[in-house]
Wavefront OBJ file of the C-alpha trace (Angstrom):
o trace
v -56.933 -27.314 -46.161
v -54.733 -26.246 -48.792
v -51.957 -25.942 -46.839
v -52.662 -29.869 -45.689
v -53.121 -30.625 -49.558
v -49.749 -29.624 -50.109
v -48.078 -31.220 -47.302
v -49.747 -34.966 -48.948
v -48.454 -34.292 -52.222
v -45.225 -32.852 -50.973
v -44.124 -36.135 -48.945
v -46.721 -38.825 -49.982
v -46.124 -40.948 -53.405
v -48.603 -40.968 -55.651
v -50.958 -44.362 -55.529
v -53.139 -45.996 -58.239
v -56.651 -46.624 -57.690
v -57.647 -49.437 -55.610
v -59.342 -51.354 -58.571
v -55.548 -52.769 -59.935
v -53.446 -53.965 -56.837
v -50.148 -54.255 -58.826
v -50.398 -50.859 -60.150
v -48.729 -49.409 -57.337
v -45.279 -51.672 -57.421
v -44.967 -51.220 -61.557
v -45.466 -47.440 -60.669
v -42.324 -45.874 -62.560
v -40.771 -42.422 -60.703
v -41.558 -41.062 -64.657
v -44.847 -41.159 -63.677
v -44.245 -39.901 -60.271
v -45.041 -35.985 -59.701
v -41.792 -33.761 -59.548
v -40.971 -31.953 -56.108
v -40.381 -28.719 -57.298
v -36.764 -27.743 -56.077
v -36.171 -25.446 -52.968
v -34.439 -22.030 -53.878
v -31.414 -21.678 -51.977
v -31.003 -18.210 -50.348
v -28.238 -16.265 -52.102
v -25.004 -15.322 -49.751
v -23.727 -11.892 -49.802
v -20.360 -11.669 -51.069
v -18.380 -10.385 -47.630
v -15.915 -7.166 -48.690
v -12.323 -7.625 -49.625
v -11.607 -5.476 -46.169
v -13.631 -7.544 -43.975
v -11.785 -10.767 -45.621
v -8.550 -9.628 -44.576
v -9.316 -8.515 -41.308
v -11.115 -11.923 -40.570
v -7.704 -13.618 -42.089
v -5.553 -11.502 -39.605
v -7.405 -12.228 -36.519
v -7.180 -16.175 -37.507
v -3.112 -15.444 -37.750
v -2.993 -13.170 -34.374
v -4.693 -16.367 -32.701
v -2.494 -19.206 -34.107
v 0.655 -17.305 -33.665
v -0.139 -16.669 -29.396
v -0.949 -20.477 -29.273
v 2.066 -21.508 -30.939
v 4.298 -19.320 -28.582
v 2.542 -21.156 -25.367
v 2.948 -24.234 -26.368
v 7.104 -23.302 -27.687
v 7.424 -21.737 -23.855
v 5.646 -24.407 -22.568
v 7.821 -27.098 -24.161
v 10.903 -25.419 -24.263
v 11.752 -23.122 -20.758
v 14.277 -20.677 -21.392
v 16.555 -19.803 -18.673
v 16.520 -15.658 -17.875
v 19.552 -13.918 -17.813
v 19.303 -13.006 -13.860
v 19.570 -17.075 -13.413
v 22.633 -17.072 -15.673
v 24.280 -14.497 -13.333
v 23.127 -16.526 -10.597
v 25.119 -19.385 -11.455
v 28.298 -17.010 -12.109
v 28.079 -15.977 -8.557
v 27.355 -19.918 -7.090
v 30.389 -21.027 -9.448
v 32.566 -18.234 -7.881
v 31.449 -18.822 -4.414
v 32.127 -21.912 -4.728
v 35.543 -21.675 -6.296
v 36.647 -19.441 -2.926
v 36.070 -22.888 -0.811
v 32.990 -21.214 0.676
v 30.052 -23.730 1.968
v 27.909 -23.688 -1.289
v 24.371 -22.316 -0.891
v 20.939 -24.633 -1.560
v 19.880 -23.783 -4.926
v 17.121 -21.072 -5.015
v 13.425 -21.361 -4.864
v 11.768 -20.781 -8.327
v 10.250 -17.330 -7.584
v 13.976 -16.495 -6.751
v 15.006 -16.982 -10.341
v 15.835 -12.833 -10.420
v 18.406 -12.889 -7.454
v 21.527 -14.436 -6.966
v 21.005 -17.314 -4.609
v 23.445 -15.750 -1.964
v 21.878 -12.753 -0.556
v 24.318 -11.344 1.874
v 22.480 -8.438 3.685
v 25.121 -7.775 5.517
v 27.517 -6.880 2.947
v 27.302 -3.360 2.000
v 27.625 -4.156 -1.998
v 24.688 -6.413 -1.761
v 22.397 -3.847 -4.030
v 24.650 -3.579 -6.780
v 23.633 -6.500 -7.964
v 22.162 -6.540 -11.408
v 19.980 -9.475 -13.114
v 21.859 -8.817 -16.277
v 24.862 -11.164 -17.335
v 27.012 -8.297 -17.815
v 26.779 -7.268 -14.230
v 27.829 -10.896 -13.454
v 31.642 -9.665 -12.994
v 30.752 -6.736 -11.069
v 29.229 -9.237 -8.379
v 32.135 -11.538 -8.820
v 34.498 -8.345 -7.961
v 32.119 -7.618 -5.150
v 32.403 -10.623 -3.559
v 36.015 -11.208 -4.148
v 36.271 -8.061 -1.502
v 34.055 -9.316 0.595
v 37.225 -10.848 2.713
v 38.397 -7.031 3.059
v 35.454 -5.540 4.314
v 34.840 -8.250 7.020
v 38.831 -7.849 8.517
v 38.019 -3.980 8.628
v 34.542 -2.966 8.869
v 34.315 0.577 8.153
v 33.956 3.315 10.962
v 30.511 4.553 10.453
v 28.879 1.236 9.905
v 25.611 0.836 10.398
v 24.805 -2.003 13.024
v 23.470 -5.240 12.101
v 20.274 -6.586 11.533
v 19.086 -8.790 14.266
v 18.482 -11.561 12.284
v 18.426 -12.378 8.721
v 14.634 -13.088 7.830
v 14.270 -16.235 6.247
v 12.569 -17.169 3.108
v 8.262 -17.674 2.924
v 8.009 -15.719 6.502
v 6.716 -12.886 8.024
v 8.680 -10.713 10.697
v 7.136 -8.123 13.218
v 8.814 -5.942 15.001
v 7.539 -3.651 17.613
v 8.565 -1.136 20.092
v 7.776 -1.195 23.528
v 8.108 2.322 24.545
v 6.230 4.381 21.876
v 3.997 1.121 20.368
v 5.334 1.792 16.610
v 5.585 -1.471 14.728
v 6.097 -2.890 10.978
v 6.303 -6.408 9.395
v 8.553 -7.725 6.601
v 7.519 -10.193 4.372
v 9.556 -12.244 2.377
v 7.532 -12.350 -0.163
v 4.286 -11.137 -0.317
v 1.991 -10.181 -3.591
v -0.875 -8.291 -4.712
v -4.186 -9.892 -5.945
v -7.936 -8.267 -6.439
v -7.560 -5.517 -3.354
v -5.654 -7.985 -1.597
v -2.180 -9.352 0.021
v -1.465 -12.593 -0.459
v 0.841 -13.940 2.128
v 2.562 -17.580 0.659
v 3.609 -18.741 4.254
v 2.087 -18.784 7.471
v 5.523 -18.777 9.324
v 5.480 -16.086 11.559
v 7.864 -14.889 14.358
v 8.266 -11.033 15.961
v 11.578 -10.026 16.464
v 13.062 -9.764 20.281
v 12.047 -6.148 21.633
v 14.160 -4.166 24.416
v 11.048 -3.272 27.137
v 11.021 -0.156 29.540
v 14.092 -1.629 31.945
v 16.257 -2.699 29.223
v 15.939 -6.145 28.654
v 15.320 -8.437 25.995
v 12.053 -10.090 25.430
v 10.386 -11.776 22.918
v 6.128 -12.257 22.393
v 4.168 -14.902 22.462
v 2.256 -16.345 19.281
v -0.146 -15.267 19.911
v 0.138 -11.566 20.972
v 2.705 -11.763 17.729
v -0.494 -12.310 15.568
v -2.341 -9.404 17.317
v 0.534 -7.462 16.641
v 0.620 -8.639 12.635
v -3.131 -7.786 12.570
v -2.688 -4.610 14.261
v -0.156 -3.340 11.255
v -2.394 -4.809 8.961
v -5.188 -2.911 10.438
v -2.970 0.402 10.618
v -1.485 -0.034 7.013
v -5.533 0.544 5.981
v -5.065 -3.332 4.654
v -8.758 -4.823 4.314
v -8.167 -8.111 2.981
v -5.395 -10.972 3.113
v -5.291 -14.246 1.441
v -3.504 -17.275 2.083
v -1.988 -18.965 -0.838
v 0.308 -22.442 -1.507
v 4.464 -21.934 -2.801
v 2.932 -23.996 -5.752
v 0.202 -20.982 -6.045
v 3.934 -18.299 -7.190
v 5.260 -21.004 -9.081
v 2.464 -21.356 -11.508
v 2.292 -17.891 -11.800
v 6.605 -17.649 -12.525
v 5.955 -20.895 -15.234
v 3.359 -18.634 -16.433
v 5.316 -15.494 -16.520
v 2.297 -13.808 -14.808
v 4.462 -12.586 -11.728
v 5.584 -9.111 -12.186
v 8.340 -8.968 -9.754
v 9.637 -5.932 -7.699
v 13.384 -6.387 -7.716
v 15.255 -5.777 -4.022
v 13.705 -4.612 -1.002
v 10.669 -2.499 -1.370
v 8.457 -0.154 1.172
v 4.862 -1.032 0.428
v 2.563 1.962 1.782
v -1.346 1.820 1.030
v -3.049 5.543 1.621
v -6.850 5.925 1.784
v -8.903 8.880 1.836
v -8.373 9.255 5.649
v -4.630 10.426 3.945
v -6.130 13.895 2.667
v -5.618 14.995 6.185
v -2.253 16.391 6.230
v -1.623 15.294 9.398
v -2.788 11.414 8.623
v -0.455 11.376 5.615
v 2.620 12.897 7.614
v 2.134 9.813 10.006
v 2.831 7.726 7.125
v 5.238 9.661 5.452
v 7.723 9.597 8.877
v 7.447 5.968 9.320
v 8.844 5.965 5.325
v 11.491 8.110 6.537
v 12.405 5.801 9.048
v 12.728 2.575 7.216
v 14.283 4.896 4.775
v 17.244 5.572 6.929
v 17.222 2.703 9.188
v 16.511 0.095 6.922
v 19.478 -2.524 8.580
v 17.801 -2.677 11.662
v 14.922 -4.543 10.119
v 16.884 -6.491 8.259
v 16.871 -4.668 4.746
v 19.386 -3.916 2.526
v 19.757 -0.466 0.947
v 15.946 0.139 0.045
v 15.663 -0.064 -4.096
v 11.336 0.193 -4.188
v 8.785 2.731 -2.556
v 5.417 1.694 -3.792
v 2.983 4.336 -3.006
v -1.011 2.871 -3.604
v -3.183 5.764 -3.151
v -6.348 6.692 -3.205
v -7.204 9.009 -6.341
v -8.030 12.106 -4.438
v -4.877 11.101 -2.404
v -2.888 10.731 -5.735
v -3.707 14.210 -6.858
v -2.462 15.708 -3.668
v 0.863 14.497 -4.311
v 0.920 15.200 -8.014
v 0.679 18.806 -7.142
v 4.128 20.231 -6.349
v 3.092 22.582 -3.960
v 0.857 20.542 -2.099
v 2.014 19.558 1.686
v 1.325 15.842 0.084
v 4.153 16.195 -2.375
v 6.530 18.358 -0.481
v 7.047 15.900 2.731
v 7.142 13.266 -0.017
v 9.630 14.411 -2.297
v 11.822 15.746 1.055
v 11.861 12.136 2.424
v 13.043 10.668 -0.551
v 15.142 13.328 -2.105
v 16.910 13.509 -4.199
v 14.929 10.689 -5.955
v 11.693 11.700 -8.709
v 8.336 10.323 -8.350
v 7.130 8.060 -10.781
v 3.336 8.461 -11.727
v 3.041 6.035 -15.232
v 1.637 2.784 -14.584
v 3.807 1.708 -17.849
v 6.603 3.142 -16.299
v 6.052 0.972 -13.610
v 6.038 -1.500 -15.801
v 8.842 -1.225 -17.734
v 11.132 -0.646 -14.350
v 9.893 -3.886 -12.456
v 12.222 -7.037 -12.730
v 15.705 -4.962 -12.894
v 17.132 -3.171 -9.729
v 18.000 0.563 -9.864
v 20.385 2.076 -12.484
v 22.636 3.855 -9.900
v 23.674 2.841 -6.941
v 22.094 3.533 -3.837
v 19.485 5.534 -5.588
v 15.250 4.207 -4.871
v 12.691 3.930 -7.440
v 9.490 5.645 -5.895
v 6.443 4.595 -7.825
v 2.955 6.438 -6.324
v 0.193 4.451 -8.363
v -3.195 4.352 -7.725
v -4.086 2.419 -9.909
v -1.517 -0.610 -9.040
v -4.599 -2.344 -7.604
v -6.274 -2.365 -11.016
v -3.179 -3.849 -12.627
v -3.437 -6.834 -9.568
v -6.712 -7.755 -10.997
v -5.196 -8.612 -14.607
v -3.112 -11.183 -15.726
v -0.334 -9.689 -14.055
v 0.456 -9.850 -10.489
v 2.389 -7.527 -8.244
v 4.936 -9.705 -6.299
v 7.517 -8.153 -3.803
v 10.955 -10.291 -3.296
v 10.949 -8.326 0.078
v 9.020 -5.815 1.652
v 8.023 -3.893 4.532
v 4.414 -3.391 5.428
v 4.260 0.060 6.424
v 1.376 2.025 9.192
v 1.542 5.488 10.767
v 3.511 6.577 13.249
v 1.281 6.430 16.539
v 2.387 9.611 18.331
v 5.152 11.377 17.202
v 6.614 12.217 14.007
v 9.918 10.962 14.855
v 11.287 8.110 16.652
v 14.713 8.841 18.822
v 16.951 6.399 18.805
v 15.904 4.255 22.317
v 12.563 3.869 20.886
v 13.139 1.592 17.317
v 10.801 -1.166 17.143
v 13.272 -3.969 17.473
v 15.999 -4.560 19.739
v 17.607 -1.070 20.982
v 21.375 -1.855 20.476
v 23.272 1.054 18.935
v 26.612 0.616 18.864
v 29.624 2.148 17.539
v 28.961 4.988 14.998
v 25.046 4.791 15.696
v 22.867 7.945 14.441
v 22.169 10.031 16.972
v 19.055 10.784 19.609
v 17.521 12.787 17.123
v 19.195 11.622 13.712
v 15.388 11.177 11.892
v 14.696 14.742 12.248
v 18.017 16.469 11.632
v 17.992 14.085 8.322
v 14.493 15.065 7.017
v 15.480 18.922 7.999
v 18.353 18.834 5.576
v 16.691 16.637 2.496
v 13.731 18.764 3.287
v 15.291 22.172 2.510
v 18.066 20.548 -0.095
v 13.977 19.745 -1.767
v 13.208 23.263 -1.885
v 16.553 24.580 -3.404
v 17.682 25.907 -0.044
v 21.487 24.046 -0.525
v 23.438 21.909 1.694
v 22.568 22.815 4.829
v 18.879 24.520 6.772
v 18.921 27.959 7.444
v 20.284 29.070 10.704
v 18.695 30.391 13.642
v 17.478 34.300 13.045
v 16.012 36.256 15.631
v 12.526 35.658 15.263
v 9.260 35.144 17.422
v 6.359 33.624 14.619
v 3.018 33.688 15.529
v 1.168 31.286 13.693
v -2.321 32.880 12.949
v -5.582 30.417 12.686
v -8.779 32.623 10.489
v -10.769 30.024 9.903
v -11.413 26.997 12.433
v -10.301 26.714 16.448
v -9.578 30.295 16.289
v -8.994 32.853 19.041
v -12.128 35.815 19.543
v -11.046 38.978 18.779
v -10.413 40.329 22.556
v -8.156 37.206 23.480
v -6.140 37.710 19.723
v -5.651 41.289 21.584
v -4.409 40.033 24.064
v -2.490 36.858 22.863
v -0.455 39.296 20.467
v 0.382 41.931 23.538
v 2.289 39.141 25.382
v 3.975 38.376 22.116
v 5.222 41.620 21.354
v 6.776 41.825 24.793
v 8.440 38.736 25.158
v 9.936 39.782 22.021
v 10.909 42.605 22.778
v 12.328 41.428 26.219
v 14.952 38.840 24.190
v 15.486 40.932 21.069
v 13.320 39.307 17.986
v 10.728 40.330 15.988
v 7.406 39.478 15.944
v 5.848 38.148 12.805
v 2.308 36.816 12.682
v 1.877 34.631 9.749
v -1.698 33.253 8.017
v -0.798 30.023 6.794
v -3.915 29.431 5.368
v -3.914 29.513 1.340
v -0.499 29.362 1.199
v 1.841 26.795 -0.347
v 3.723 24.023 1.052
v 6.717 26.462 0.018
v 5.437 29.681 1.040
v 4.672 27.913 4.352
v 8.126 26.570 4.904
v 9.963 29.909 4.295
v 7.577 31.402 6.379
v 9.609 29.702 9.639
v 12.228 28.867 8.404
v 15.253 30.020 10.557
v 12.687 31.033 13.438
v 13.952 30.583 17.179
v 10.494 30.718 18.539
v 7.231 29.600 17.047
v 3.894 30.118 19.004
v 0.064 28.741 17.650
v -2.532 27.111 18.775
v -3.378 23.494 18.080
v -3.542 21.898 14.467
v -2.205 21.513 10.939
v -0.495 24.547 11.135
v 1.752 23.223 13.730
v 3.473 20.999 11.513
v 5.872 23.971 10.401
v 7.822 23.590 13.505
v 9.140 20.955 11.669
v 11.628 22.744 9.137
v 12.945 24.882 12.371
v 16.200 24.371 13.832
v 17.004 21.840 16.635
v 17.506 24.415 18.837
v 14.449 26.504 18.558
v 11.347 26.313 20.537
v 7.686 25.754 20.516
v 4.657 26.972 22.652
v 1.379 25.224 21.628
v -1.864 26.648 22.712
v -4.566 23.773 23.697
v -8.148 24.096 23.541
v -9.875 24.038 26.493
v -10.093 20.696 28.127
v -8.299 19.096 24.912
v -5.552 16.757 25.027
v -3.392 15.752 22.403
v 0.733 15.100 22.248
v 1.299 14.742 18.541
v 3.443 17.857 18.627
v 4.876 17.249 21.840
v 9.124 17.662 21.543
v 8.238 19.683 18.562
v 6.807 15.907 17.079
v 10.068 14.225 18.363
v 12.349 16.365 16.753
v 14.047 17.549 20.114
v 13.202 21.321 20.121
v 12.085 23.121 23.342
v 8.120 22.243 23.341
v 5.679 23.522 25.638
v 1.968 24.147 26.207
v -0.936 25.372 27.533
v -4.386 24.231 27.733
v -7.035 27.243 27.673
v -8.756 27.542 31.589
v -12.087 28.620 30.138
v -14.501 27.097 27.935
v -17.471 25.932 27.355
v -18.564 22.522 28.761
v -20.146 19.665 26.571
v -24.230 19.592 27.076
v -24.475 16.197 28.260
v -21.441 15.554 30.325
v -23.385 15.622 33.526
v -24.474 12.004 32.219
v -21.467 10.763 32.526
v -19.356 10.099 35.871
v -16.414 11.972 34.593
v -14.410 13.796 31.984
v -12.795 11.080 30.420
v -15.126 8.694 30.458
v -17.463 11.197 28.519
v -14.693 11.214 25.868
v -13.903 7.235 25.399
v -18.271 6.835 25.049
v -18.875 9.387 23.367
v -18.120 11.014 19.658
v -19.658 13.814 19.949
v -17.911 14.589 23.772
v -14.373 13.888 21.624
v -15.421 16.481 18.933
v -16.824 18.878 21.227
v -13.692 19.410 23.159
v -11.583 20.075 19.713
v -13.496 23.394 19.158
v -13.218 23.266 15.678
v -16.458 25.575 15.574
v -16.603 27.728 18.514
v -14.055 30.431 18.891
v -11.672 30.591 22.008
v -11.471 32.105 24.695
v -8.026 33.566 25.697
v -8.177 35.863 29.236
v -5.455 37.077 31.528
v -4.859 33.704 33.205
v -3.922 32.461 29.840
v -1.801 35.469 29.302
v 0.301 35.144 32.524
v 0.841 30.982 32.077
v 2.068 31.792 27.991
v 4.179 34.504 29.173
v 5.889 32.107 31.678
v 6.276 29.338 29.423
v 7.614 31.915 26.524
v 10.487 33.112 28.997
v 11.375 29.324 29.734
v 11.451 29.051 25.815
v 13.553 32.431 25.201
v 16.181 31.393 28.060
v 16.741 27.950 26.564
v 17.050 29.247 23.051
v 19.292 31.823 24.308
v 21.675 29.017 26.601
v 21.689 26.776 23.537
v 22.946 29.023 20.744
v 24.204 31.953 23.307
v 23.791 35.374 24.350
v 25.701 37.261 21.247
v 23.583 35.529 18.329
l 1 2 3 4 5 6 7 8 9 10 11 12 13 14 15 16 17 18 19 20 21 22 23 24 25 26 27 28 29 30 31 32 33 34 35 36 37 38 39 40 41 42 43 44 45 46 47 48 49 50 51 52 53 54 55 56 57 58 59 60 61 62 63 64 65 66 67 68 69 70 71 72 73 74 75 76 77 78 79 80 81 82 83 84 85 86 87 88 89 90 91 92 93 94 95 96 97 98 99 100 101 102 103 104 105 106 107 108 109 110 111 112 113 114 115 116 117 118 119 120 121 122 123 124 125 126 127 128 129 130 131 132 133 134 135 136 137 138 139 140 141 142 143 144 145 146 147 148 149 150 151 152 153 154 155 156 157 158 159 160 161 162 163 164 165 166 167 168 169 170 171 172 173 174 175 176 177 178 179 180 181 182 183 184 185 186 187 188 189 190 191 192 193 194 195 196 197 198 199 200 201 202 203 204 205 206 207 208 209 210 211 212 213 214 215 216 217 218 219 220 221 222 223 224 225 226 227 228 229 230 231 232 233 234 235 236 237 238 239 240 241 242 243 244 245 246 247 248 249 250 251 252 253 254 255 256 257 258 259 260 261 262 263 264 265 266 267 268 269 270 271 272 273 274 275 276 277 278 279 280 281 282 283 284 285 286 287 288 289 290 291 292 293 294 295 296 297 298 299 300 301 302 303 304 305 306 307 308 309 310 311 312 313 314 315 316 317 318 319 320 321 322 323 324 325 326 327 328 329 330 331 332 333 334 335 336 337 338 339 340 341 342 343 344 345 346 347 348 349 350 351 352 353 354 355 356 357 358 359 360 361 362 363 364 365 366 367 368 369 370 371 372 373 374 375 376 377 378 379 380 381 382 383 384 385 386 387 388 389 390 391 392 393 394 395 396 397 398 399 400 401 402 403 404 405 406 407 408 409 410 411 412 413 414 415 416 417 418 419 420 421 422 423 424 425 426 427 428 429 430 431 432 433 434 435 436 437 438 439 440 441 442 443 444 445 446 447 448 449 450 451 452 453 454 455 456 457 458 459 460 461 462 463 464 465 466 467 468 469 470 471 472 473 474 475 476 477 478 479 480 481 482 483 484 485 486 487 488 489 490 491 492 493 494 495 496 497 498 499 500 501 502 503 504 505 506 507 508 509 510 511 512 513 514 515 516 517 518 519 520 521 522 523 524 525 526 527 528 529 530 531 532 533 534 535 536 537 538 539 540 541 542 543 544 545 546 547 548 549 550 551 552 553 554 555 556 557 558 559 560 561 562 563 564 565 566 567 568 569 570 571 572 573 574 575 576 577 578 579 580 581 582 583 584 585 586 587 588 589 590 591 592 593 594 595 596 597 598 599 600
């Protein structure tokens, strides 16, 4: 009741009595009872520190909206579009047909992009570089009257702007796509065109064929699939011009090889798959319409990452060999800082392995390739000879040999490893290449594995070496066959040593019993001797009386497929094994001895 009391006399005026009716209007507010006053809580004095800091933040925020709205209002034109226009002018000047002018998100290239003039990545998106493209091009008259001997043939076709291009090989089912452009956007491509077209293909007899649309978009979704590439989006030309207005587009300069690893990659042999199709583009890249290659972009998982950080990991040797003598860039500021210019030297590729490249896509930056190859595995081999390029199979004069890819990775793999110019020639040596731990031989067939060794050794003059590659070094594992003429093992990871042995060596590969697999078949396309031998006794997988045969077993069943690898059980080598390796190790030591001859 109080409390109601107050309330009255708070917002209520005082009245008279009843008794005098005019009391109330000649009421004066002297009269009136005073409100008392409400006390106004007293503000705490903020510090002098806190006062500036609150003054700076105000600046910081009025100076980044005045700079939008200057770039906004007044575009400034970069200095790549200034050299641009030197080259157009020039062009132009020489009675040439003058060029359309360039699409926005070409602002960093010169409108002209000749790929098949063999200056074409000198260019520079730097005004004083200008007059080395105007010297370039005033020779380009020269080059076309007398095209140099060892010319690399011609791209198919020049890929045209906002497209994708597939192209595929009939014979060993190896493909890739360019895109022209593509970016990178929350664990994501995004394609800006829908135009798509797969490049003719040379089939089995020789002749040139072309797909249909629709097996072309099986194919695109097949690399996509192989390249480990989860999600695409679709976006609008308008979409990369907002971002360029923006200057939200952090553009890769030239042509770039875009390679995405997952975990799968820790597998040596999974990361090798990808690593040889690199290669390829690498020295091939005219045939898929590429200039000289000026970006490697390497996304990898982080386990993946730290594989090829370490320098004597397998991961960063058969990296660093395939694009020696180049360094590996780690730094995602590096990165940074080296996007939108092309290479300092000529000829020489920028190899960026980031993993976290997708975290800078989800930013306010976005990844954007001018154009790029979308790179999978190889399918079988680690090689490709030269009849079995995705593409059309057309040579020419001063084409790379039948087995150019592997006697190029041989010599940038040793020149790697500080071996000099050249791999070490052949010596007189049988390796054995000893498995302790899984898919290893018992103890009596090791016996008498290493018995027919010694003799067929002893029968073509070499010496026997048997060699644990396991916890070695990528290093230690190369040296350990280098120079060999003969290398024997049974199947797995191991195996991938025949790799750094000359051309003219050979290769016996033991198979587990009922196991088939021809990834190392050739010696992995390289062109060495290769032979093998699938064990003739074994145990037989529980349930494969359920199933009608063999092979069946394998394609509907897991557990058949993993049974037959023998990555547990331990193998069984016997005397029938003995006599079919000693017949395939004489093939082996009479071709090794025809090739290099009898006095080596």
């Amino acid at each position: 009741m109080h409390f109601l009391h107050r309330l009255l006399r708070r917002y209520r005026p005082h009245q008279p009595p009843l008794h005098d009716p005019f009391q109330y209007y000649n009421h004066s507010d002297a009269d009136r009872p005073r409100r008392r006053p409400r006390r106004r809580p007293r503000r705490k004095r903020r510090s002098p520190s806190l006062r500036l800091l609150t003054a700076f933040v105000y600046l910081v925020l009025a100076a980044f909206v005045a700079r939008t709205l200057i770039r906004h209002a007044f575009p400034r034109q970069t200095t790549a579009a200034a050299a641009a226009a030197a080259a157009t002018s020039h062009t132009t000047a020489r009675s040439a047909p003058p060029s359309p002018p360039p699409h926005p998100h070409l602002a960093m290239r010169p409108p002209q992009f000749d790929s098949h003039h063999p200056n074409a990545t000198l260019t520079r998106a730097t005004e004083q570089q200008a007059s080395i493209l105007e010297h370039a091009l005033s020779e380009d008259d020269a080059v076309a009257e007398a095209p140099p001997r060892n010319a690399p043939p011609q791209p198919v076709q020049a890929l045209d702007l906002f497209s994708h291009t597939c192209f595929h090989s009939s014979h060993s089912g190896d493909a890739l796509c360019v895109h022209t452009p593509f970016c990178m956007r929350h664990d994501s491509l995004v394609y800006l065109s829908d135009k798509l077209r797969c490049a003719p293909f040379t089939d089995r007899d020789g002749v040139s064929r072309t797909l249909s649309m629709s097996r072309c978009v099986e194919l695109q979704r097949d690399v996509e699939t192989r390249a480990e590439i989860q999600n695409v989006q679709h976006k609008a030309r308008n979409w990369l011009s907002s971002l360029d207005q923006q200057r939200n587009a952090l553009w890769f300069e030239g042509d770039t090889l875009f390679l995405r690893m997952s975990r799968n990659c820790l597998s040596v042999t999974h990361f090798a798959q990808r690593i040889f199709m690199l290669h390829h583009v690498l020295q091939h890249p005219h045939r898929y319409s590429m200039n000289a290659i000026s970006n490697v972009v390497i996304t990898a998982h982080a386990d993946v990452a730290k594989k090829i950080r370490y320098s004597k990991s397998w991961h960063h040797g058969l990296l660093a060999a395939v694009v020696h003598p180049n360094p590996l860039v780690y730094s995602l500021s590096t990165i940074r800082n080296s996007v939108g210019t092309m290479p300092d030297t000529a000829g020489s590729v920028r190899v960026f392995v980031a993993p976290g490249l997708w975290d800078m896509a989800k930013g306010r930056l976005v990844p954007c390739f001018r154009r790029a190859a979308l790179l999978p595995g190889m399918r079988a081999h680690m090689f490709l000879t030269h009849d079995r390029y995705p593409g059309v199979v057309a040579p020419g004069n001063g084409s790379a040999s039948r087995y150019h890819d592997a006697d190029a990775f041989r010599t940038l793999a040793f020149r790697s490893l500080g071996y000099g110019s050249w791999p070490p020639p052949m010596q007189r040596r049988l390796v054995y290449l000893h498995r302790s731990s899984t898919r290893r031989l018992s103890a009596s067939g090791l016996e008498v594995l290493e018995k027919t060794l010694r003799e067929i050794a002893r029968r073509f003059k070499l010496r026997y070496e048997k060699v644990d590659e396991g916890g070695k070094t990528f290093p230690q594992q190369v040296s350990s066959v280098a120079g060999a003429a003969m290398v024997v093992g049974v199947h797995g990871t191991q195996m991938l040593t025949s790799l750094f042995v000359p051309r003219t060596a050979a290769v016996v590969e033991i198979l587990p019993f009922r196991y088939e697999n021809r990834m190392f078949e050739g010696g992995s396309g390289s062109g060495l001797f290769y032979a093998r031998h699938a064990l003739v006794s074994g145990e037989e997988f529980p349930q494969l009386g359920a199933y009608e045969s063999l092979e069946q077993c394998r394609r509907a069943n897991r557990e058949c497929r993993e049974w037959y690898k023998c990555d547990v059980r331990e193998l069984r080598f016997g005397a029938a094994d003995a006599a079919a390796v000693r017949s395939l190790l004489e093939r082996a030591g009479e071709y090794v001895t025809r090739k290099v001859g009898a006095t080596w």
